[in-house]
Every structure is written in structure tokens, then in C-alpha cells.
C-alpha positions as CSV (number, residue, x, y, z in Angstrom):
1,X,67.0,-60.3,227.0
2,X,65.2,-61.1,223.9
3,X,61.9,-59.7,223.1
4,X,60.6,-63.2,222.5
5,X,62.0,-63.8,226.0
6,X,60.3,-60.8,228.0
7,X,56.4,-62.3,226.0
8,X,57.1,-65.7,227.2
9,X,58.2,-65.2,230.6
10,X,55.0,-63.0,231.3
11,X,52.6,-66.2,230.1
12,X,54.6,-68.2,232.0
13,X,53.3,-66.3,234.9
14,X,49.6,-66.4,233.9
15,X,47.9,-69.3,236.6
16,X,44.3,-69.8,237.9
17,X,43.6,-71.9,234.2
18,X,40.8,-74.8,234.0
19,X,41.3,-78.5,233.5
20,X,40.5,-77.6,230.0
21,X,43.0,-74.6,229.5
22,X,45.5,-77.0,230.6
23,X,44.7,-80.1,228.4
24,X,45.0,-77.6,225.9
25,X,47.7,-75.8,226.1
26,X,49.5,-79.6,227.7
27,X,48.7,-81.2,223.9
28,X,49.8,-77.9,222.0
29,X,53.4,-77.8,223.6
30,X,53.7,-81.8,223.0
31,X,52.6,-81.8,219.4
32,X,53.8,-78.4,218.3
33,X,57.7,-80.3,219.8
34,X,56.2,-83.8,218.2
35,X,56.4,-85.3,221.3
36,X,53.9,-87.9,221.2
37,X,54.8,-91.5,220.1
38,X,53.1,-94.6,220.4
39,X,54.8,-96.1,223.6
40,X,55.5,-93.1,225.0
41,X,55.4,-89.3,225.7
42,X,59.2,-87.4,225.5
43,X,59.3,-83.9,226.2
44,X,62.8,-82.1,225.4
45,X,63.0,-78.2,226.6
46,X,65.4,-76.1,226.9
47,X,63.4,-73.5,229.1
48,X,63.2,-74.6,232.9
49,X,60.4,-72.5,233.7
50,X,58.2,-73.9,230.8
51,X,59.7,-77.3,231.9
52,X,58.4,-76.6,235.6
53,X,54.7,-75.6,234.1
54,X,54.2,-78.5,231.6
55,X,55.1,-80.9,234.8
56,X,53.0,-79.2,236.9
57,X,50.2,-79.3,234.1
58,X,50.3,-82.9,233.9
59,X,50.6,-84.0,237.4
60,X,46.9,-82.0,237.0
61,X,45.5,-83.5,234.5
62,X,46.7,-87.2,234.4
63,X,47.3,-89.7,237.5
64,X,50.6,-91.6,235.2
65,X,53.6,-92.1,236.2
66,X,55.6,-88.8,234.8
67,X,59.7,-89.0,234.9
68,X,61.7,-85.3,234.8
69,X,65.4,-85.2,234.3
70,X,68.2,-82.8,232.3
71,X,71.0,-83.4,230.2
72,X,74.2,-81.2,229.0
73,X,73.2,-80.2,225.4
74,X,77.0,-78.9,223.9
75,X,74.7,-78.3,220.8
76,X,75.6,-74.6,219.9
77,X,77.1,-74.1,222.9
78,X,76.7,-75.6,226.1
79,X,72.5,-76.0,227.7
80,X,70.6,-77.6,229.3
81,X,67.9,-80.1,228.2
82,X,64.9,-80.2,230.6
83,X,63.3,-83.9,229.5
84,X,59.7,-84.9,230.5
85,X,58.6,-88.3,229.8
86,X,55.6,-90.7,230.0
87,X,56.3,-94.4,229.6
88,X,53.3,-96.6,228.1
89,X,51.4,-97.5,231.0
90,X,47.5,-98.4,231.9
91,X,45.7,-94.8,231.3
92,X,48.1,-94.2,228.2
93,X,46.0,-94.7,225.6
94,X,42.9,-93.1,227.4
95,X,45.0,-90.1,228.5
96,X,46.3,-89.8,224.8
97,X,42.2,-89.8,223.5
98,X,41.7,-87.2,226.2
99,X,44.4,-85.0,225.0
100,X,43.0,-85.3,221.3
101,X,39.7,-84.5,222.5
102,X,41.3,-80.9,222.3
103,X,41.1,-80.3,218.7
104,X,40.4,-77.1,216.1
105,X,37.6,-78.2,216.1
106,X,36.3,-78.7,220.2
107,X,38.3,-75.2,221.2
108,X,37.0,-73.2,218.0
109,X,35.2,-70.0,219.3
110,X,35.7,-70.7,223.0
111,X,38.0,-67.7,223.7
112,X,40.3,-69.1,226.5
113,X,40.9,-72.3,224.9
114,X,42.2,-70.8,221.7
115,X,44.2,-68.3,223.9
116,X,45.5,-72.2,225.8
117,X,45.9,-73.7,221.9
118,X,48.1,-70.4,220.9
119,X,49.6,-69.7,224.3
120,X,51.3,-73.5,224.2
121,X,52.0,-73.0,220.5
122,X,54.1,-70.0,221.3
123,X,55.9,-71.4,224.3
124,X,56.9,-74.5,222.4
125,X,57.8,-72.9,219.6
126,X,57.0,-69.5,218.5
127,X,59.2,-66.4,217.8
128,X,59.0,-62.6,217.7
129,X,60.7,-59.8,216.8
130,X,60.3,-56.2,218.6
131,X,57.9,-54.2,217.4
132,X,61.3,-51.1,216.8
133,X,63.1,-53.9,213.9
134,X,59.8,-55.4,212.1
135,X,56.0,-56.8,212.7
136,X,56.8,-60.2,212.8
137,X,55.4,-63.4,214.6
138,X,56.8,-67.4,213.6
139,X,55.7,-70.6,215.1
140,X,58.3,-73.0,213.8
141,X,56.4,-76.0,214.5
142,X,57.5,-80.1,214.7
143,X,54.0,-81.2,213.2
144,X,52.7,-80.8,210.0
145,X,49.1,-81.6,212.0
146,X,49.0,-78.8,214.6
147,X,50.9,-76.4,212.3
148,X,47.9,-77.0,209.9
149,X,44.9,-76.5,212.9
150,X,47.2,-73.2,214.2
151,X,46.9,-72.1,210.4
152,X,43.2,-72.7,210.1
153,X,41.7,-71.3,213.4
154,X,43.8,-67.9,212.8
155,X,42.7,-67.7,209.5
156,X,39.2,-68.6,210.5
157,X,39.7,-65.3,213.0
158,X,40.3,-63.2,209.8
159,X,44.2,-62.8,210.3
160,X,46.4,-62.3,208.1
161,X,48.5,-65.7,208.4
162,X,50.7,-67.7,206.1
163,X,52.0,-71.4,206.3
164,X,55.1,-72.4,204.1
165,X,58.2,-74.9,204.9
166,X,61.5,-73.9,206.3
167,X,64.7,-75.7,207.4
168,X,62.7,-78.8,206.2
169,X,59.7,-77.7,208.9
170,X,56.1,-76.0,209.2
171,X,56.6,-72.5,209.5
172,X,53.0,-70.7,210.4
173,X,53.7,-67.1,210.1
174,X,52.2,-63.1,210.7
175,X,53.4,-59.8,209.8
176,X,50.6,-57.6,210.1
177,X,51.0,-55.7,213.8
178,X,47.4,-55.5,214.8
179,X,46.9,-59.0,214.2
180,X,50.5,-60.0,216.3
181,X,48.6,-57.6,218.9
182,X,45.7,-59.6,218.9
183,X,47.4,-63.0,219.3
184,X,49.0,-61.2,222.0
185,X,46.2,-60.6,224.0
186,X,44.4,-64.1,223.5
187,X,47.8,-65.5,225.0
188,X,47.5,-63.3,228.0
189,X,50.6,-61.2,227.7
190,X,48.9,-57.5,228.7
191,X,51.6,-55.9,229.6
192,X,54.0,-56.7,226.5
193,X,50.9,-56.0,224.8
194,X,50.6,-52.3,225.4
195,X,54.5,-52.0,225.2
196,X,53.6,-53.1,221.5
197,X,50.7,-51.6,220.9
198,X,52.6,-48.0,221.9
199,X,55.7,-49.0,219.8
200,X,53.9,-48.9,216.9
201,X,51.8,-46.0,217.5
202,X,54.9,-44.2,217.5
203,X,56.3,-45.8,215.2
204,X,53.7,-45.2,212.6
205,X,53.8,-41.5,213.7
206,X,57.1,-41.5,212.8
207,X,56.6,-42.9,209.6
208,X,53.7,-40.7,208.8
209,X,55.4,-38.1,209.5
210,X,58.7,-38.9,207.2
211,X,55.3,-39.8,204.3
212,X,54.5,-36.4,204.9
213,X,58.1,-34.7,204.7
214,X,59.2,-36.8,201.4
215,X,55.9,-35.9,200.5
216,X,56.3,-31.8,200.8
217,X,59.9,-31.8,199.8
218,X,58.8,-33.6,196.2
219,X,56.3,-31.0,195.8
220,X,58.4,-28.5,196.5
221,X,61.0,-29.5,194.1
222,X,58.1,-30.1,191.4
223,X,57.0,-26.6,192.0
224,X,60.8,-25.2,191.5
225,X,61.1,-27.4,188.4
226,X,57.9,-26.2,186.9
227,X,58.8,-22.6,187.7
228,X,62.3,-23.1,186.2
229,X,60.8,-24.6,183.0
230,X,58.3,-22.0,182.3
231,X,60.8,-19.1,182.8
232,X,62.8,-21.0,180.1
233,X,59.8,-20.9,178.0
234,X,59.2,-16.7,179.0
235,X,62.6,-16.0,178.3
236,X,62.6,-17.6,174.9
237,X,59.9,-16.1,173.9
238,X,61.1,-12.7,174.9
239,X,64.3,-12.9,173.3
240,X,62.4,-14.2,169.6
241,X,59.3,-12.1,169.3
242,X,59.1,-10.3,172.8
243,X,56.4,-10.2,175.7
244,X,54.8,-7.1,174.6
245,X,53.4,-9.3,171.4
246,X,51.4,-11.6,173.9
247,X,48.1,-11.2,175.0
248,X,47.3,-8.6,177.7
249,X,46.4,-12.1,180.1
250,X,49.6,-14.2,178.8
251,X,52.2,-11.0,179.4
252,X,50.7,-10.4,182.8
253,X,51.4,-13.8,183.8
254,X,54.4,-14.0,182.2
255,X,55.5,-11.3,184.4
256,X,54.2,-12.4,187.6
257,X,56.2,-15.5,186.8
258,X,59.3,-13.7,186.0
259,X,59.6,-11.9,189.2
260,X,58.1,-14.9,191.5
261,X,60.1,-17.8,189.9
262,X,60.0,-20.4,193.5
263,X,56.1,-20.0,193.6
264,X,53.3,-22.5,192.9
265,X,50.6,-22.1,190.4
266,X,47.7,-21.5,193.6
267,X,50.5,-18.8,195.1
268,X,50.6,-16.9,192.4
269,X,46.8,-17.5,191.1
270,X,46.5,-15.7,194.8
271,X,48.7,-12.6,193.7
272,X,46.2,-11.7,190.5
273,X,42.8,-13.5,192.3
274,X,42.1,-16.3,189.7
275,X,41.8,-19.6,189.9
276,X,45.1,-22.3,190.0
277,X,42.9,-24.3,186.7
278,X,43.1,-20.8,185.3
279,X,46.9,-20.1,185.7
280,X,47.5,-23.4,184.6
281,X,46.0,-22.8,181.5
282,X,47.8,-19.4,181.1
283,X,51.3,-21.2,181.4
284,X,49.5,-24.3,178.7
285,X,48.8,-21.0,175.9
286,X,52.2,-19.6,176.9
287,X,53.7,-23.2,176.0
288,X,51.6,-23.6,172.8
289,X,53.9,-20.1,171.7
290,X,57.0,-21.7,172.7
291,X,56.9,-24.8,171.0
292,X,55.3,-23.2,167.9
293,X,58.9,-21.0,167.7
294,X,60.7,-23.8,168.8
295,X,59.1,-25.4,165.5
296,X,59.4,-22.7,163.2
297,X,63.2,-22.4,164.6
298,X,63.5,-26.3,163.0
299,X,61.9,-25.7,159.6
């Protein structure tokens, strides 16, 4: 069972909607599958239970005649074709002006139509992918029209949304989880919604957690390559004018360095009570010596 599957099949479930809810969601399902025509109203689905509810929706909302029959699709593999249809009749044309009365712009800021708007959007035609592989939500729409209103009320709700083309259609898509979340919710899928929402707690955990790790390991190995390079620079100058010829500061450090060679700069600032800014600037004199041999060792 897809994930895409488990979110639609617990909308389908959601009932108790108004007159309004239902002209909404009714006109996003028929244009987001360009359904509409001039003499007539076709309906192809593939899923019987959203089938069942677009029937049921427009035996509500309209007194026309409405036809509902299936065909054998052998179309990757062999399905069946769920077709609704609407022959020009008297009450076409008004029923079509009713159904455009649900616009952008009349369901804008009325929180259970845009829920309606989205919820048809995603029956028709919308995608996702489980939170475990990648945050990702696509409405492949038929309609350049309704793929362009989907576009502009998300945006207009701050999300992070994207339109481009694909396979020669609309594509409106998300990636961002807590705005998939949200879309979530105003569709009415709670419980898929917490199942999300706690997939990607943990998965963030989890990748906090490996940020963290990489993040410790790489300081680790800085602090081991640092240590390795000053005791190359100690060494050297031991073997060309000797320890004892440094400062009283510089030979100290040299030999805390010397016999504490995997320690940071604050762990062994800790060992002789100074400051890590100070030890670093030990080590920076100690390395002004080196490279003044290594100099003179050129000339």
C-alpha cells in the first residue's frame, strides 16, 4: 500500500461537508482531470471509492441527469475505468456558473473551503512520498487554470510551492515537510498527519544527531592533525638549535605538547591554567622559529 494510498483513503472517509465543501471540492476533482467541456461533463477515475464520492457529491448538489459506468483499461496493465458523465441538458449551463462560482478568489481565507479546493486537488491528482524516502508533495494537474489558482492560494498561505511543466502538464509542487504537514491537516487527514509529523521528528533527530557525530569526528581529526604538525615543528627545532634555546614560555609548551600529542589547544591550556587564545599564540611564536630555520636552511 502506497503512502499516497493510506492519505487518500482516510479523506475519502471524511463526511458531514456543506453544500459549499462539496461544490468545491466537486469543481476541483473535474478541472484538476479537465473534465469539463462545453456539451458535457466526463469524469474518468480509476479509484472506485473516489468514483462512489464524486457521484454521491453531485446527486447533492445538482438535480441533472448523471450517467456512471466502467470500462477495462489494458493501459499499463489491466484496470478499471470508473466514468461519470453529464450530458448537456436544461440546468447545464447554470450548474456549470454555479460550479465556477467556487473560485481562488470566493474560497480565499475560508478555511474549510480551501481544505475542499486542496482535498479534491489531491484526490484527482496529487502524489506523495513517505516522510522515511523524501519531503515531497506533487499535484500533476490536467489544467493550466486550476493548477495556476492551487499555485496562488498556497503561495498566498506563505508555503513554500513551485509550479513548472512535466510530461507536457502543470506540475504544482512542495518539498518543505511542515508545509506538506500543513496541507495535510487543511485536507483533513489527522491521523496520517501525526504519522508524519513523528517521522520527521525522528528523522531530524537522527539527522542531528549524524550533524553532530561528523561534526565531532572532524574536530577530532583537526585536533590530531594540528598536534601532529606542531610536534613536527618541536622536533625540528630541537634537532637544529635545541629546546633549551627557547623561551622559558615556548619550551614549557613545547613540552607539554611533546608528551600530550592527541590533545586540543583548551586541554592543554587546562594542564598549565592559561587561556586556549594564549596557547594558540605559544604554538604561532613556536612556528615563527620553525619557518625562520626552515628559511635559513634554503639560503
Amino acid at each position: 500500500m502506497s503512502y499516497t494510498y493510506k492519505v487518500k483513503n482516510e479523506i475519502l472517509s471524511k463526511g458531514n461537508l456543506s453544500l459549499e465543501e462539496k461544490y468545491t471540492e466537486v469543481r476541483a476533482v473535474l478541472l484538476g482531470k479537465n473534465a469539463i467541456y462545453e456539451d458535457k461533463i466526463e469524469l474518468k477515475l480509476e479509484n472506485r471509492e473516489l468514483a462512489e464520492r464524486v457521484y454521491d457529491f453531485l446527486k447533492d448538489i445538482t438535480d441533472l441527469r448523471i450517467g456512471i459506468k466502467y470500462s477495462i483499461s489494458k493501459k499499463l496493465g489491466e484496470h478499471n475505468v470508473y466514468i461519470i458523465s453529464i450530458l448537456k441538458q436544461r440546468g447545464f449551463k447554470v450548474f456549470i456558473e454555479d460550479l465556477n462560482t467556487y473560485t481562488k478568489e470566493y474560497i480565499e481565507g475560508k478555511h474549510n473551503l480551501e481544505g475542499s479546493f486542496m482535498r479534491g486537488l489531491f484526490l484527482a491528482c496529487g502524489y506523495i512520498k513517505p516522510p522515511e524516502k523524501e519531503y515531497a508533495l506533487d499535484f500533476f494537474i490536467d489544467s493550466d487554470e486550476i493548477a495556476q489558482e492551487l499555485y496562488e492560494l498556497l503561495k498566498e498561505q506563505n508555503k513554500k510551492v513551485f509550479i513548472t511543466r512535466k510530461r507536457n502538464r502543470p506540475l504544482v509542487y512542495i518539498r518543505n515537510s511542515e508545509d506538506i504537514m500543513d496541507i495535510i491537516v487543511l485536507m483533513g487527514s489527522l491521523k496520517e498527519f501525526y504519522s508524519y509529523e513523528e517521522t520527521t521528528m525522528i528523522k531530524d533527530l537522527k539527522n542531528k544527531t549524524i550533524r553532530e557525530m561528523n561534526w565531532e569526528v572532524a574536530n577530532e581529526t583537526k585536533t590530531l592533525n594540528t598536534g601532529k604538525k606542531q610536534i613536527k615543528m618541536i622536533n625540528y627545532i630541537g634537532k637544529k638549535i635545541g629546546l633549551n634555546t627557547l623561551s622559558p614560555v615556548l619550551e614549557e609548551i613545547a613540552f607539554l605538547r611533546l608528551q600530550n600529542p592527541e590533545s586540543s589547544l583548551v586541554e592543554l591550556g587546562e594542564l598549565i591554567g592559561i587561556s586556549k587564545s594564549g596557547i594558540r599564540n605559544r604554538f604561532r611564536r613556536i612556528e615563527d622559529i620553525y619557518n625562520e630555520l626552515i628559511e635559513k636552511e634554503r639560503e
